[in-house]
N, C-alpha and C positions, 0 to 999 in steps of 0.2 A: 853566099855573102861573106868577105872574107873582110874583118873587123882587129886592126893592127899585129896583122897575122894571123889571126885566129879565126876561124870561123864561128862566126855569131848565131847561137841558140842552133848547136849541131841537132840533125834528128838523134841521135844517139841519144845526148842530153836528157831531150825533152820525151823520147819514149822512157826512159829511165823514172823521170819524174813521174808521166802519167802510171808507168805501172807499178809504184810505190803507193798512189791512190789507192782505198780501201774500195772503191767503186767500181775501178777497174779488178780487182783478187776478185768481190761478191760478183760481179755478172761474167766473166770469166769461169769460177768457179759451179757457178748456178749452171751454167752449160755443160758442164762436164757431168753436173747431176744430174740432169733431167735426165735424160735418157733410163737410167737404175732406177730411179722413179717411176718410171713410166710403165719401166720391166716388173718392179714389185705392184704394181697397180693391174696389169694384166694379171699378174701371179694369184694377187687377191683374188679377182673376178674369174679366175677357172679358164679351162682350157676354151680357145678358140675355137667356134663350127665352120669357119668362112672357107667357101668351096668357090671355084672360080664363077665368075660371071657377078660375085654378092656385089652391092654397089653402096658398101658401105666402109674404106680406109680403116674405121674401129677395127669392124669383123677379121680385115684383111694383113691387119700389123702384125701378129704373131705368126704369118707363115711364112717369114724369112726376113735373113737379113735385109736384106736392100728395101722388102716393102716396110720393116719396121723405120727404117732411115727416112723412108718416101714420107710416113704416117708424124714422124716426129717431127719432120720439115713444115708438114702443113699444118699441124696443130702451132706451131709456135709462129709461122711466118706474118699470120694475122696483126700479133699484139707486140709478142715476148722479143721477137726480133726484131722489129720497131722501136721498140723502146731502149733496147741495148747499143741500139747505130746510135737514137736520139741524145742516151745518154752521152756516150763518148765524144758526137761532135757538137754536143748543144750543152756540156758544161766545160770544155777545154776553156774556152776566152772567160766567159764568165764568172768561173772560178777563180779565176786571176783576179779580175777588179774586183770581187765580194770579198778577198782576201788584204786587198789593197793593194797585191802585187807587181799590177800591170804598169805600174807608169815605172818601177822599177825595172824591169824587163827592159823597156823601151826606152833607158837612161845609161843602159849596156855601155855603148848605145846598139842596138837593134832598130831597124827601119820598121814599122808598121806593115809593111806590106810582105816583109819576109818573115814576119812574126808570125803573120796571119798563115802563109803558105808554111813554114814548117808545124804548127797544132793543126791545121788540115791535115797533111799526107799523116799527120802521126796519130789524128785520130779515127780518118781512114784505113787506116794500118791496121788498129784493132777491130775494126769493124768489120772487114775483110779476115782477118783471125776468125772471129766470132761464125762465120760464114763459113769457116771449114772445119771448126772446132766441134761444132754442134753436131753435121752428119758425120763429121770423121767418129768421134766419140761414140754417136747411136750406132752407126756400121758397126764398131766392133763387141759392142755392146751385142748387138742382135744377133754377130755369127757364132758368139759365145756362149745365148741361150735358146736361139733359132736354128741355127747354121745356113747353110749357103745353099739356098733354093731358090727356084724360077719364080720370078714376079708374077703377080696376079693383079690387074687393077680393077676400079669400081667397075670397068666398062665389060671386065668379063676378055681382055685380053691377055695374054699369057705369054712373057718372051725370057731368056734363059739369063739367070743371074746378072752375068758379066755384062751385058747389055743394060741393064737396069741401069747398071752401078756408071755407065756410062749417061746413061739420062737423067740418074742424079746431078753428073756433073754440068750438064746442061741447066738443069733446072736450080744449083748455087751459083752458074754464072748470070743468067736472069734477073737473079736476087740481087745479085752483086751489085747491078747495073741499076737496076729499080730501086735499092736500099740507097741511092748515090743521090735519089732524092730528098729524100726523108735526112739524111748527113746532111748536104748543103741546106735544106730549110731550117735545121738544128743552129748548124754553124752560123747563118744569118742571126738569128735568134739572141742567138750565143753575145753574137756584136752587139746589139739594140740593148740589151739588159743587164744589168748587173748581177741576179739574181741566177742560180745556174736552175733552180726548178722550176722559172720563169721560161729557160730556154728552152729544156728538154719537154716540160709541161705544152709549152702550148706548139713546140712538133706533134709529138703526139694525138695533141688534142685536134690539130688542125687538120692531120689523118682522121680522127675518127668522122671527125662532121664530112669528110668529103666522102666518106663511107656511106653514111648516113642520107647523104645524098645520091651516091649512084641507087642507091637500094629503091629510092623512088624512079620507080618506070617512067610515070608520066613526064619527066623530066626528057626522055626520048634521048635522038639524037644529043644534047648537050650533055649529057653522063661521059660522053668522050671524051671530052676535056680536063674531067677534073683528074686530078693528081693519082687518087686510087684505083680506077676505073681498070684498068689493068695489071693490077696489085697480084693478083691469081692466075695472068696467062700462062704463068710457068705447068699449071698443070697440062695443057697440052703437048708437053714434052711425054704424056706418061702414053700416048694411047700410040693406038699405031694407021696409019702412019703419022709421026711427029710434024705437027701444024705451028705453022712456025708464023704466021700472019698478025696476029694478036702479040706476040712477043717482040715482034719487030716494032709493030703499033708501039705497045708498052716500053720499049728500051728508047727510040726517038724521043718521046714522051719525056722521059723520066732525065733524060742528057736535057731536055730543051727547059726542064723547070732548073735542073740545075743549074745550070748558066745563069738561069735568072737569078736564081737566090744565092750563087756566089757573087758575080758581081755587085747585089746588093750589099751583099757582106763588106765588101772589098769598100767598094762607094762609101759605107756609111761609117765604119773605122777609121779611114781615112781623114777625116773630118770630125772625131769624137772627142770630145772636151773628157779628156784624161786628168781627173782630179782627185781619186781613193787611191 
């Protein structure tokens, strides 16, 4: 959107701004610790016994690189990465109007709709970051106090490093795709409230209750539907042969709620009485 020569609110700009944010240093930074953390936590608790076939990811994290990466991805994919998408695409907008910023943004002048579309891709951008920051970081983390050995999963299968490290990357593009929900429902969020822990708060939140409910069985076939129910098919990337049925499920899934909760986005900014 080109604005009497210029282009109005470049991604340049507005990534610049966002990573001046102290939110974005602390959950950026916090990724890059976890991992050492993880490594002085194993350290405490003593050498590893986990021999192939254990069907426990704890047991199994300290006997290489790749499976410590695999062990660090699933302890966090639950909450910690949840929360770090939510943050970045469910305080972008909101943090504007609780600042009073936004109607000055939009007096540029900037159009609404390209405002909306550049804090999108740029709080996708970090969120996508975050997704390769985390295993890249534990990977070399683990070849530095593990080294490079043959994967072992809970299932008692066994296939040679380099292979792993490819099914990792299977399983953060997964994420990728799946996390594109949990963004857009932030991002919707983000529009409706002024409040940025308003936005990020009730993504999350509204993750965990739909958790909450697949965990009820008797709820049967309709656990299909809801938003997390294939939150975890990334682990069948890890056995052999890689089943790929469930992740297909989960990524249609996860694209068809986003569509919904962006255009909601898009619908209800469009129409927002901008007055802080």
């Amino acid at each position: 959107m080109i604005v009497g020569g210029r282009t109005a609110l470049p991604l340049r700009v507005e990534a610049l701004r966002q990573l001046r944010r102290r939110r974005t240093a602390f959950a950026l930074g916090f990724l890059v610790l976890l991992p050492f953390i993880l490594v002085g936590a194993f350290a405490l608790a003593g050498p590893s016994n986990s021999q192939p076939g254990q069907t426990d990811l704890v047991d199994l994290a300290t006997s290489g690189a790749v499976n410590f990466t695999i062990f660090t991805v699933f302890a966090s994919a639950g909450f910690l990465l949840v929360v770090i998408v939510a943050l970045f695409c469910g305080d972008t907008v909101a943090s504007e109007a609780s600042w009073s910023s936004l109607r000055y943004l939009l007096a540029a002048p900037v159009p609404r709709g390209w405002l909306l579309r550049q804090k999108l891709v740029v709080a996708l951008g970090y969120s996508a970051l975050s997704l390769v920051l985390l295993p890249g970081v534990a990977l070399g983390a683990g070849l530095a106090f593990y080294g490079w050995q043959p994967v072992h999963t809970p299932l008692g299968d066994s296939y040679p490093a380099g292979e792993g490290l490819a099914r990792v990357g299977l399983v953060m593009a997964y994420l990728a795709v799946w996390m594109l929900l949990v963004g857009s429902l932030a991002f919707w969020l983000s529009t409706v409230t002024d409040t940025p822990l308003g936005a990020v708060g009730g993504a999350v939140g509204l993750v965990i209750v739909s958790n909450i409910l697949d965990a009820i069985t008797a709820l049967g076939s309709l656990r299909e539907v809801l938003p997390t129910h294939y939150q975890f098919a990334w682990t069948d990337a890890l056995g052999i042969p890689v089943q790929y049925d469930a992740m297909a499920k989960g990524c249609v899934g996860a694209l068809a709620y986003s569509a919904v909760f962006l255009v909601l986005a898009w619908r209800h900014f469009a129409s927002k009485d901008i007055v802080s």
